[in-house]
C-alpha positions, 0 to 999 in steps of 0.5 A: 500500500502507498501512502501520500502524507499532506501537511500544512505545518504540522508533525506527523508522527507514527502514522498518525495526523495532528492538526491540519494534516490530512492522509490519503491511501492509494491501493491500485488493486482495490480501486481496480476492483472498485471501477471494474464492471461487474458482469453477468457471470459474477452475478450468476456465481453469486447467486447459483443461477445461470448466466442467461438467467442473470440476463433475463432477470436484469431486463426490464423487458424479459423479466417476467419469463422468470419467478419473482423471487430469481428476480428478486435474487439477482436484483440484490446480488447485483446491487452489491456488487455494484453492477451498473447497465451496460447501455451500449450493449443494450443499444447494439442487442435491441438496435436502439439508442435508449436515449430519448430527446427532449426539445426546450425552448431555453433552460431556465424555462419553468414549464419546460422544467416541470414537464421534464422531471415528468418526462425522466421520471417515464423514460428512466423507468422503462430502461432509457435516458433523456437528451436535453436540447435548447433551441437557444444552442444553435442558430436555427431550428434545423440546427438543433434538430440534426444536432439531436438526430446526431445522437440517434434519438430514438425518439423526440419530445417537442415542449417548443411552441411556434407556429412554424413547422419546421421541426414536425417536419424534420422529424417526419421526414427522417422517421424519428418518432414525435411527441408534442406537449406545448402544441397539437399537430394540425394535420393529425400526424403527431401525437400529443399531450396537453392541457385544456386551454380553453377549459383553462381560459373559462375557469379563469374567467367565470372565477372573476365574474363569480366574484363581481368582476365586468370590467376585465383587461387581457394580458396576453402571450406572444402572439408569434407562438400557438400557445400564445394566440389560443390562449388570447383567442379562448379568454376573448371567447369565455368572456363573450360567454359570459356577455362581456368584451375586455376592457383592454388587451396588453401584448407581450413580446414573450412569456416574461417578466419584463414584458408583463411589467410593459404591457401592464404599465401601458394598460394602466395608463392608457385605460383610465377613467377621469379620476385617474382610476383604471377602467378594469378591476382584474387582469386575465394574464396569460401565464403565471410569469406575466402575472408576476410582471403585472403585479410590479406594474401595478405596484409602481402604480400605487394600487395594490392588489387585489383591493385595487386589482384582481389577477389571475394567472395560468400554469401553477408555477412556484412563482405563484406561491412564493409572490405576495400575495399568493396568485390565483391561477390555473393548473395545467399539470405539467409534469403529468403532461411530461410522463404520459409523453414520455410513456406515449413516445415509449409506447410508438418506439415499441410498437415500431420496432415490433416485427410487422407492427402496423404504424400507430394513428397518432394520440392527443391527450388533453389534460383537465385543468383546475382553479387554485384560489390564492389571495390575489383575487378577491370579490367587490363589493359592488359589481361594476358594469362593464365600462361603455365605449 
């Protein structure tokens, strides 16, 4: 055994440390044994079964060929030994890469983020693993599309919203099995998980006509994404539902902050009746995110929510439970949204790679979104009447 003393200035004497010394010990063949993969036959030695068993019972896909108690048995030997799955022999044994790709329009995107951790949590428990891609890492979408396809993908989760159709495209032409989550395929060629935007846009609306609200003002997305004109397009039609047009509608540039703040600002200032009040007693804001810009605005404003104002968001996001006062909004269930994509893309690889299995039609799921009531609306006392003009 070697052993490497460190000091800072103290004695070491007999082996022993005093102070700030440190002692390290190397022993080559004991770290050998430590990094060395464990294989099947070790297991099987281990155990008193024979090797194919060993295989068997280590794959998640023929496992149920053998006793659960074998299983069982393997399983425990082989996280003693500290085996690990060699993924690139369970690539070239099935012809799969068991990478899964997973396309986000940026990193620090909060809804991506959630339906993420819902997607690995899928594709992890059933033997493969997630390649992330921003479609901030390359100049163009095609770009970041034959990056990921480099990586022979075995198949793509889209989370990217935008009207263009580029990306669907790529991957049906390359025959690369696609599931969308932050927007449908028009043209019924991909699958698809998501939230029920309109349900969404009618529980935000009915929550502030319930509490007294007719003079509401619209804080919408971008209108250069799907999800942000259907979000725009759904809250006009709950409130003609319900007899009532907006009283203003602020466009933001993108799902931030800084736009919520701007568009908000201009509303604010622009709709005002001639005691300086604004027209609108609430804000319909198309995600959490805007919300959270609405609120500074109106604090820069010098009115307070929601005695002044009453806001609503959409999505659920942790922003909405950690700003003062708590935002009401609408949850979508993103990470819901992630796992069953990640189950439904699992579920088109297999059958696709099944021998004479017949293409699957493509699948949307829509997922039923909830009101979350928060502090940040609250009832008038006497209802105003939409504003005239």
């Amino acid at each position: 055994m070697t052993t490497v003393q460190m000091q800072r200035g103290d004695e070491v004497k007999g082996g022993a440390r005093r102070g700030g010394t440190r002692r390290l010990c190397h022993d080559p063949a004991m770290a050998a044994k430590s990094t060395a993969q464990v294989t099947f036959r070790q297991i099987a030695e281990q155990t008193g079964v024979h090797v194919s068993t060993v295989s068997r019972a280590l794959d998640s896909e023929r496992r149920h060929l053998i006793s659960s108690d074998i299983v069982a048995r393997v399983e425990a030997a082989a996280k003693a030994l500290g085996w690990l799955p060699n993924r690139a022999a369970a690539s070239l044994r099935k012809g799969r890469s068991m990478a899964i790709g997973a396309l986000i329009p940026d990193m620090l995107n909060q809804v991506a983020a959630q339906i993420m951790q819902g997607l690995e949590a899928a594709v992890v428990n059933r033997g493969f693993f997630p390649l992330i891609m921003s479609m901030q890492a390359a100049v163009s979408s095609r770009a970041v599309v034959e990056m990921l396809l480099s990586q022979r993908v075995d198949g793509v989760v889209v989370m990217v919203d935008s009207l263009e159709d580029m990306i669907g495209s790529m991957l049906l032409k390359k025959g690369v099995p696609a599931v969308l989550t932050a927007r449908s395929d028009k043209a019924g060629r991909m699958s698809a998980v998501l939230g029920d935007r309109v349900l969404a846009a009618e529980i935000a609306i009915t929550h502030l006509v319930q509490l007294g609200h007719r003079a509401i003002a619209v804080l919408a997305g971008p209108q250069s994404q799907e999800n942000g004109v259907e979000r725009l397009q759904y809250a006009l039609a709950a409130l003609r539902r319900h007899g009532l047009e907006p009283v203003c509608v602020g466009i933001c540039n993108d799902f931030s902050r800084d736009e919520g703040i701007r568009a908000s600002a201009e509303m604010l200032a622009g709709y005002r009746d001639k005691t300086q009040r604004p027209l609108f007693t609430a804000i319909c804001a198309a995600s959490d995110i805007l919300a959270v810009g609405a609120y500074e605005a109106i604090r820069r404003a010098g009115l307070t929510i929601p005695t002044d104002i009453s806001v609503v968001g959409q999505n659920d996001m942790m922003v909405a439970e950690l700003v003062s006062p708590g935002l009401t909004t609408v949850r979508m269930h993103h990470y819901d949204m992630g796992l069953q994509a990640g189950h439904l893309l699992i579920d088109e690889i297999e059958a696709g790679t099944t021998e004479g299995a017949v293409k699957r039609p493509a699948r949307v799921i829509t997922l039923r979104p909830e009101l979350v009531v928060r502090e940040s609306t609250l009832a008038l006392a006497v209802p105003l009447p939409p504003p005239r003009g």
